[in-house]
Each structure stands twice: as structure tokens, then as C-alpha cells.
ZAMARGU-4260 file (C-alpha; in steps of 0.2 Angstrom, whole numbers, plus 5000, padded with zeros to 4 digits):
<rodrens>
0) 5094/5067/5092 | 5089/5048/5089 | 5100/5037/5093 | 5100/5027/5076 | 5113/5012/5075
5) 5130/5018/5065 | 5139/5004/5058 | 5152/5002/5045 | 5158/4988/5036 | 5178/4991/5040
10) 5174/4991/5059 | 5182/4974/5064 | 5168/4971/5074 | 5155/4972/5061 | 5150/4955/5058
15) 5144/4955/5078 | 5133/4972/5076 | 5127/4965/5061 | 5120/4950/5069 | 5114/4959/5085
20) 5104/4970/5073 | 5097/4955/5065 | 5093/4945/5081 | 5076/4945/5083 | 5067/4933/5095
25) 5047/4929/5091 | 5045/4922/5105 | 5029/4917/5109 | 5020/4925/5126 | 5014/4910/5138
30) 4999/4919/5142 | 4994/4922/5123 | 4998/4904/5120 | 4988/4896/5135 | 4973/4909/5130
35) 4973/4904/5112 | 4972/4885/5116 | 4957/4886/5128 | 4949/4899/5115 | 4951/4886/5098
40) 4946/4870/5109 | 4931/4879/5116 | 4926/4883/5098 | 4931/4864/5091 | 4917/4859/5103
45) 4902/4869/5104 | 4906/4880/5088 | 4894/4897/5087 | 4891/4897/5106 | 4909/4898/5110
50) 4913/4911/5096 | 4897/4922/5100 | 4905/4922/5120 | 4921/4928/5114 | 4915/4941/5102
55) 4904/4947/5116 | 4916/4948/5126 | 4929/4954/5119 | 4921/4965/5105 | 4909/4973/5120
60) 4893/4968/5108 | 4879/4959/5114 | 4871/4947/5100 | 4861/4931/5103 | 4868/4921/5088
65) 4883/4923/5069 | 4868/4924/5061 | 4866/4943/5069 | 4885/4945/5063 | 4885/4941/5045
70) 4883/4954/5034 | 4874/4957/5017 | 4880/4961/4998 | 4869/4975/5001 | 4878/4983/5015
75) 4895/4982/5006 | 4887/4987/4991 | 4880/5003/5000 | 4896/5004/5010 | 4903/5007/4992
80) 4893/5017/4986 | 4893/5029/5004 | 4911/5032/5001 | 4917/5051/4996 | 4922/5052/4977
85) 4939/5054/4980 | 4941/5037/4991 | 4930/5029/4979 | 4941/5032/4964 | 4957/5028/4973
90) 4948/5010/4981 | 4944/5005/4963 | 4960/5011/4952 | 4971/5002/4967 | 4958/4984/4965
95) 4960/4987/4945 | 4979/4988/4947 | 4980/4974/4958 | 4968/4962/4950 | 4979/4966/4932
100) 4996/4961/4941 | 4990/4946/4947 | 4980/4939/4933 | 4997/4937/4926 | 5001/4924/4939
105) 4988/4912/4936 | 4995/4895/4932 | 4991/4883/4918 | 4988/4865/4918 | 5002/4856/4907
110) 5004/4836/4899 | 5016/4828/4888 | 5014/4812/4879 | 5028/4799/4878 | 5032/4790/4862
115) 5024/4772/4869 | 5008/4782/4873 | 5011/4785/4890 | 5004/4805/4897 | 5012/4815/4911
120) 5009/4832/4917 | 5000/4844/4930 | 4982/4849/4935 | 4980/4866/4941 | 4963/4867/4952
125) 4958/4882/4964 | 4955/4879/4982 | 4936/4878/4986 | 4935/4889/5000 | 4945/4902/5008
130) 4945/4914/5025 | 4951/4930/5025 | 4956/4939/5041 | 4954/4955/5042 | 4960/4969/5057
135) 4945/4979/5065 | 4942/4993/5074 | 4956/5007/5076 | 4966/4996/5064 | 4958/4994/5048
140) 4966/4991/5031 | 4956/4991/5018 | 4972/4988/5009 | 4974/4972/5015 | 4957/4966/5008
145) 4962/4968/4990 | 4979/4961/4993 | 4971/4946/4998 | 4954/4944/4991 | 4959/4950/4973
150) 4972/4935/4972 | 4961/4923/4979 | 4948/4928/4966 | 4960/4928/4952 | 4965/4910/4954
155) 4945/4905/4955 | 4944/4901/4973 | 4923/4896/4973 | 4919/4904/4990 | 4928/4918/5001
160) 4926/4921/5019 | 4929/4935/5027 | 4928/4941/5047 | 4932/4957/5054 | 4929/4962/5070
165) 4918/4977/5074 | 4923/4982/5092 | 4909/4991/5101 | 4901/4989/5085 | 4912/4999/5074
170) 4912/4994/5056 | 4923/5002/5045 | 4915/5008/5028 | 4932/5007/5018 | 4935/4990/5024
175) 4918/4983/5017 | 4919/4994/5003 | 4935/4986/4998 | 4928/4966/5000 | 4911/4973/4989
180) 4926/4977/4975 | 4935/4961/4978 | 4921/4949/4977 | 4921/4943/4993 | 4906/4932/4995
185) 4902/4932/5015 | 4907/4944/5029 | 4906/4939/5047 | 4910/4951/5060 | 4919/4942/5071
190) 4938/4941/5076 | 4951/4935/5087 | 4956/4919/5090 | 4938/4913/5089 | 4936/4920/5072
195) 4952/4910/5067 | 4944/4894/5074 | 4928/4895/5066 | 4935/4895/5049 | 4949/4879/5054
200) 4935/4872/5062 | 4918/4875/5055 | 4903/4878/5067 | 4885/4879/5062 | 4884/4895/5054
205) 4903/4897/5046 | 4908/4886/5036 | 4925/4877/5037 | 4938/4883/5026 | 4953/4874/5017
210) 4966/4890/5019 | 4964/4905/5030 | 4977/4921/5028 | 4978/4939/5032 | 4986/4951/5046
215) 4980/4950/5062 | 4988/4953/5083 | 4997/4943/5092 | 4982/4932/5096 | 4979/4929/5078
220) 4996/4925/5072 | 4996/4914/5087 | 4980/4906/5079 | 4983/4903/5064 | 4999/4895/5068
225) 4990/4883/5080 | 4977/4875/5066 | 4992/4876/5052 | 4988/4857/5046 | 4971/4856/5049
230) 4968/4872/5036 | 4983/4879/5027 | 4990/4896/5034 | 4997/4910/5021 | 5012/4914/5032
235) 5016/4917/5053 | 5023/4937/5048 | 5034/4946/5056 | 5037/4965/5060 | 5037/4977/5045
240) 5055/4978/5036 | 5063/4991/5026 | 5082/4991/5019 | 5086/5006/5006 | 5103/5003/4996
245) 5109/5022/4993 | 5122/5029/4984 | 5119/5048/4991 | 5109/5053/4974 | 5095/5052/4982
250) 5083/5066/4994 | 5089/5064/5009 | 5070/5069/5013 | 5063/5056/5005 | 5075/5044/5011
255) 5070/5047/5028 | 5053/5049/5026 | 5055/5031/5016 | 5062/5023/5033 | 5047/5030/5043
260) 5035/5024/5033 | 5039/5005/5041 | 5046/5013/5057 | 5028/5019/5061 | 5020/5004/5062
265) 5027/5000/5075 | 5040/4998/5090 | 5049/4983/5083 | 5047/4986/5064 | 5064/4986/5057
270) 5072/5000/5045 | 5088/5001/5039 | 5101/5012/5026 | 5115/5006/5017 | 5125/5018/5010
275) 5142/5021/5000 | 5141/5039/5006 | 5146/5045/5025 | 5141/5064/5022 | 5123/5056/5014
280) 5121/5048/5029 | 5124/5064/5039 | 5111/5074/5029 | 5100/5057/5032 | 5102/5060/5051
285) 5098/5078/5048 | 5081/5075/5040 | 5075/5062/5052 | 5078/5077/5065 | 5070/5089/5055
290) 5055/5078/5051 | 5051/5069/5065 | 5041/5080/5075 | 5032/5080/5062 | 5024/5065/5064
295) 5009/5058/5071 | 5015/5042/5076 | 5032/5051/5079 | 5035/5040/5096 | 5033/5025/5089
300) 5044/5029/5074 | 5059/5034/5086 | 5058/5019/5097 | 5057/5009/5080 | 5074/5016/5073
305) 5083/5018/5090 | 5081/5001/5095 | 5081/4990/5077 | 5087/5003/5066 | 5103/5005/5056
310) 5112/5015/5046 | 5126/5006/5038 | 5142/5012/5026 | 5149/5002/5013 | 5164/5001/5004
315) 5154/4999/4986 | 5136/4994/4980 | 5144/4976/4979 | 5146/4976/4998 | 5128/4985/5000
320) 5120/4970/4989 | 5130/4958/4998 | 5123/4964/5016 | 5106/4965/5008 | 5104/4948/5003
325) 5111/4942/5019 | 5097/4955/5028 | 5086/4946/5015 | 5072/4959/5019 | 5053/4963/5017
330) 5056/4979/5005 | 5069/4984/4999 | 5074/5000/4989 | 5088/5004/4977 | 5088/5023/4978
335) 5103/5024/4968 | 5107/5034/4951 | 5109/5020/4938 | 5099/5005/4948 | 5094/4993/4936
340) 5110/4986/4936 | 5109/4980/4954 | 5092/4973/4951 | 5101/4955/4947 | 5112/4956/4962
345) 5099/4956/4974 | 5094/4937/4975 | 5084/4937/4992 | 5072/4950/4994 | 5049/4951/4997
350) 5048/4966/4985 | 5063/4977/4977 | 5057/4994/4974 | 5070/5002/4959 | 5074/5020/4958
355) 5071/5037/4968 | 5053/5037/4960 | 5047/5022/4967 | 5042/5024/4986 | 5040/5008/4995
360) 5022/5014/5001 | 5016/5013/4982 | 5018/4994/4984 | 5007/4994/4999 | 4994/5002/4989
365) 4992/5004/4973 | 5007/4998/4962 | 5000/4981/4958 | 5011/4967/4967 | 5005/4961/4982
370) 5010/4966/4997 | 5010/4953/5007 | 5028/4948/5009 | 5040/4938/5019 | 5048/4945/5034
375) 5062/4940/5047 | 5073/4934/5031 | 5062/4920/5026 | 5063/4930/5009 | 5078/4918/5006
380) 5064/4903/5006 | 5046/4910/5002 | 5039/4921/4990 | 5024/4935/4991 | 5007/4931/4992
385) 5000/4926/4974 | 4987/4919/4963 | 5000/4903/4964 | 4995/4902/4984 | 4976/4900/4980
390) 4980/4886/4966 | 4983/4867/4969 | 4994/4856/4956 | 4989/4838/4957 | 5000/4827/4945
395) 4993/4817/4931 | 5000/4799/4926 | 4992/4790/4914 | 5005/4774/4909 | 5001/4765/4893
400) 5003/4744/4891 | 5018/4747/4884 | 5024/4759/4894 | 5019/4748/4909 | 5032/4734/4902
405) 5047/4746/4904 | 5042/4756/4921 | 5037/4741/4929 | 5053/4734/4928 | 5060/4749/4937
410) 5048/4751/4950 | 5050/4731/4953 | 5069/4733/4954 | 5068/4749/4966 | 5054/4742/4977
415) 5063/4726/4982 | 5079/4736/4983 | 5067/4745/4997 | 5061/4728/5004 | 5043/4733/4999
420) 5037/4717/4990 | 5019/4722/4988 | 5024/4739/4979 | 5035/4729/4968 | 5022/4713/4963
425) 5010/4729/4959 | 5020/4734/4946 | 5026/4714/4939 | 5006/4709/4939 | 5006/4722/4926
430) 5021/4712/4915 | 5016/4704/4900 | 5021/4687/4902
</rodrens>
């Protein structure tokens, strides 16, 4: 039987299980840390040499320059073309889906002009470059392309980078099928730490970058977090998160096949049920027995939900969105009856999946919103990943003569209240006499 965490909210210990639950320490490994360090500062100083070592090296290839690396329109073209009917059709009604949702998001410049002629307002520019990690190997997502090239695109960003390392020089045709749909403009095969550094950086044959994102191990998390100021960074994520909010109307199948669906990727990926129902959570139980051998990755999913996950039973859907928001998580799903209701009481959460249709692997794919969300709680400060991350507002002040009269007083008054004299004779010179 798996030993799945029960909890109810009338044990008078609950608030302590709860946080244990939640605890969760990211703390970073020493020997990834000290690795990543020498790895970005040998790239910062001799560029391709260093990245064409480590890819070598690590990748178990054996090319003499990036040049050899980067690969052609053409090759994603015929990669797209290559792909079986079936996977075709689904790669390109998923990108169509997701390029609709986010067109949506794109922001608009704005100004307003005050009675003495003075304009205000906002520019909205795309960034002009952006680099796009992408897992290799064993671990391709093809997924994760549109999710973030498809946004990136959307907002206008000129040039898009990607690099996905080809270990023994395996390339996945889905994953290059996927950056020919999303317009991806370059494709290195490179990875790793190294790959990360070459887009902060810049070397002689990648170009340097004003944002990177995109999934990536331990070293790459590790990476991106390391150049975070010299490029910008999409987000440092987490392990994968799934709360369901029941009400025992749901198929206890589907409920646990729902919590899988994040347990499986891997050991500390987090999945948890809140239920008003004890005798649902039994048939819960029951199902995760029943269905679990059936599972590929059926070790990983049993040490995911005996060490960091919970079934949890509450007094009333008040007390399940209450423990949600303070879970704040990745996904959450409102498997209940009447669910559109409870939408608004859920105020921190990466995606909220509404009824016993809508699986939370539909997001990952196909549904249209992205799905790359916050994890660990940040879900109560960040937002998923959008156009809006691809887009820079700069702020327009344009001050009329008149205008100048009054707002110089008030900066004059305020910038000698501040004892910054300079800032305030900027604003007097202005003064008509």
C-alpha cells in the first residue's frame, strides 16, 4: 500500500503536518555550484573553445567548432515534415492553440495628454533577442518549445535562440519539429551550463542574448541563476505541483490518475488532495492501488506521493480554498460538481484547471495557456510565463512650458527636502522668471 500522508484539518496538530508538508529546501549542491562557476568563467574568457570542450565532453561528440553545431531551417523544416501524420497534426493544432491564447496577451503602448499640453504614458517594445533552453536526449519536450517560443514570437521578439543538447548525437525530430512551427530563428546543439553561458555571454558564433528561459537540470537552473543581471532569467522553478480541491463527485480514477500525472516526473514533485469526503478519499486510496502497477514510471510516482504527498480532509470547500491559497500551488484543479463558484476564492494559484473535464495534462499540452508556471508558492507573487515576459514598457514624459512652471516647483520643493540641490536648480532653470 503507499504510504500517502493522511491529514485532517480538526487534528490539533495540523498546522505543524501542514507545514512539514510544505517544507521544502532548494538547497543548492556545492559540487553543482563550484562546477557551474568554473564552467560560465571559462566560457566568459575564451567563448566557443570552452563551450566546444564541454559539449565534447559532456555530450560524448567530437566537433572541431559551434559552427558544426548549429543547425539549418532546412533540417527543422524536414524534421517537420518527417514526423508521422498523427504527431504532425497534434504538434500544429497544440502551436495554433497556444499562439491564439497568447496573442491575446500582447500589451499596447498608451499616452494621455494633460490640459497644459503636457503627454504622459507607456511604450511597449519587444526584446531584441532571446535564448531558449531546451532539455536533450532522453528528456525532450517538444512541449516546452511552443510554450516558450510561441510567446516570444507573439510579443515580436526579432531573433530567437535556441540550444538543445544532442548527447551521443541524438537529436530529437519532435523537438526541431516543434522550433520549425514556432519560428525559431537559430538552433545550436549545445547544453548545459556552457550553453547557458554562451547566450549571457556571447562567444564568436552565439550571439549574446537579453533574456534566456526554459527547463533545464540542476546544472542549468543553477546557471541561469548565476548570470540573472547580466541577462534576464524566466524563473529558477521548482519541482512539479499539483493540488485537487474534491468534493467526492468526481472518478476516483481520474483523480488519481490526475495526481500521477505530476508525481511521475519525479521524486520530489509534489501532489496533493483536498477533500470534504473521507469515503472519497478511501476510494482514492483504492485507485492509486489499483493503478499504480500500471505505470511505467510507477517507482518514481510512489516515492513522489509517499514522501511529499497528501491527502488532506476538510470541514467545507471554504477550508479547502483557504488551504489552497496558502499551498499557493503550480496547478490546481477544482474537481467539484458546481466549481465555478470557487473560481474567485482561489486568489494564489500558476493555473486553476475548473471541472471533472479539464485534466491538468491538457494545460501541458494543448489547452492554450502556457504552462510554464510558478512553483514552491511563488504563485502568491509571480504569474505564468506570457507574451508580457517578452515585452518592455519604457515610460514617456514629455512636459509642456507650462507644465514645467508648476512641476518644477514640486520637484524643487522635494529635491531640497532630499538635500539634492542640483536635481532641484534642474527643475528652477526651467522657471520663467
Amino acid at each position: 500500500m503507499v504510504a500517502i500522508k493522511r491529514l485532517a484539518t480538526v487534528d490539533a496538530d495540523f498546522t505543524a503536518k501542514m507545514d512539514a508538508l510544505l517544507a521544502f529546501e532548494a538547497a543548492q549542491d556545492e559540487g553543482v555550484e563550484r562546477t557551474v562557476v568554473s564552467i560560465l568563467a571559462d566560457v566568459k574568457a575564451r567563448g566557443d573553445a570552452a563551450v566546444i570542450e564541454c559539449t565534447n565532453k559532456f555530450d560524448r561528440l567530437s566537433v572541431n567548432g559551434i559552427a558544426d553545431l548549429e543547425l539549418t531551417q532546412l533540417e527543422m523544416q524536414q524534421a517537420l515534415d518527417g514526423l508521422p501524420a498523427e504527431q504532425r497534426q497534434a504538434l500544429e493544432a497544440a502551436a495554433h492553440r497556444v499562439r491564439i491564447y497568447h496573442e491575446k496577451q500582447r500589451l499596447e503602448g498608451w499616452s494621455y495628454t494633460e490640459a497644459d499640453g503636457t503627454m504622459l504614458g507607456q511604450m511597449i517594445t519587444p526584446l531584441d533577442r532571446v535564448g531558449l533552453y531546451v532539455p536533450g536526449g532522453k528528456a525532450a519536450y517538444p512541449s516546452s518549445v511552443l510554450m516558450n517560443a510561441i510567446p516570444a514570437k507573439v510579443a515580436g521578439v526579432k531573433e530567437l535562440i535556441m540550444v538543445v543538447p544532442t548527447p551521443g548525437g541524438e537529436k530529437n525530430a519532435l523537438v526541431l519539429a516543434a522550433a520549425c512551427l514556432a519560428g525559431v530563428d537559430r538552433v545550436f546543439t549545445i547544453g548545459g551550463a556552457q550553453a547557458v553561458g554562451a547566450l549571457a555571454y556571447g562567444t564568436q558564433t552565439v550571439p549574446q542574448v537579453d533574456k534566456i528561459v526554459g527547463p533545464g537540470n540542476a546544472y542549468v537552473a543553477c546557471a541561469k541563476r548565476r548570470v540573472f543581471g547580466i541577462v534576464g532569467i524566466d524563473m529558477v522553478a521548482g519541482p512539479s505541483e499539483i493540488l485537487v480541491v474534491a468534493d467526492g463527485t468526481s472518478d476516483p480514477d481520474w483523480v488519481a490518475m490526475d495526481l500521477f500525472s505530476q508525481a511521475e516526473h519525479d521524486e520530489l514533485a509534489q501532489s496533493i488532495l483536498i477533500c470534504t469526503d473521507a469515503a472519497f478519499i478511501d476510494r482514492v486510496q483504492a485507485s492509486i492501488e489499483k493503478l499504480l502497477p500500471t505505470m511505467p514510471r510507477r517507482e518514481v510516482i510512489e516515492t513522489s506521493l509517499t514522501d511529499r504527498g497528501a491527502m488532506i480532509l476538510v470541514r467545507d470547500l471554504e477550508e479547502a480554498c483557504a488551504i489552497a491559497n496558502r499551498v499557493a500551488p503550480e496547478h490546481l484543479e477544482l474537481a467539484l460538481a458546481d466549481p465555478d463558484p470557487w473560481v474567485a476564492k482561489i486568489h494564489h494559484a500558476g493555473a486553476i484547471f475548473i471541472g471533472h473535464y479539464t485534466s491538468e495534462s491538457l494545460g501541458d499540452y494543448c489547452a492554450g495557456p502556457n504552462h510554464v508556471l510558478p512553483t514552491s508558492g511563488s504563485a502568491r507573487f509571480s504569474s505564468p510565463l506570457g507574451v508580457y515576459d517578452f515585452q518592455k514598457r519604457t515610460s514617456l514624459i514629455k512636459v509642456s512650458k507650462a507644465g514645467a512652471q508648476t512641476l518644477g516647483k514640486i520637484a524643487s520643493t522635494l529635491a531640497h527636502g532630499e538635500g539634492l540641490p542640483a536635481h532641484a536648480k534642474s527643475a528652477e532653470f526651467r522657471l520663467e522668471k
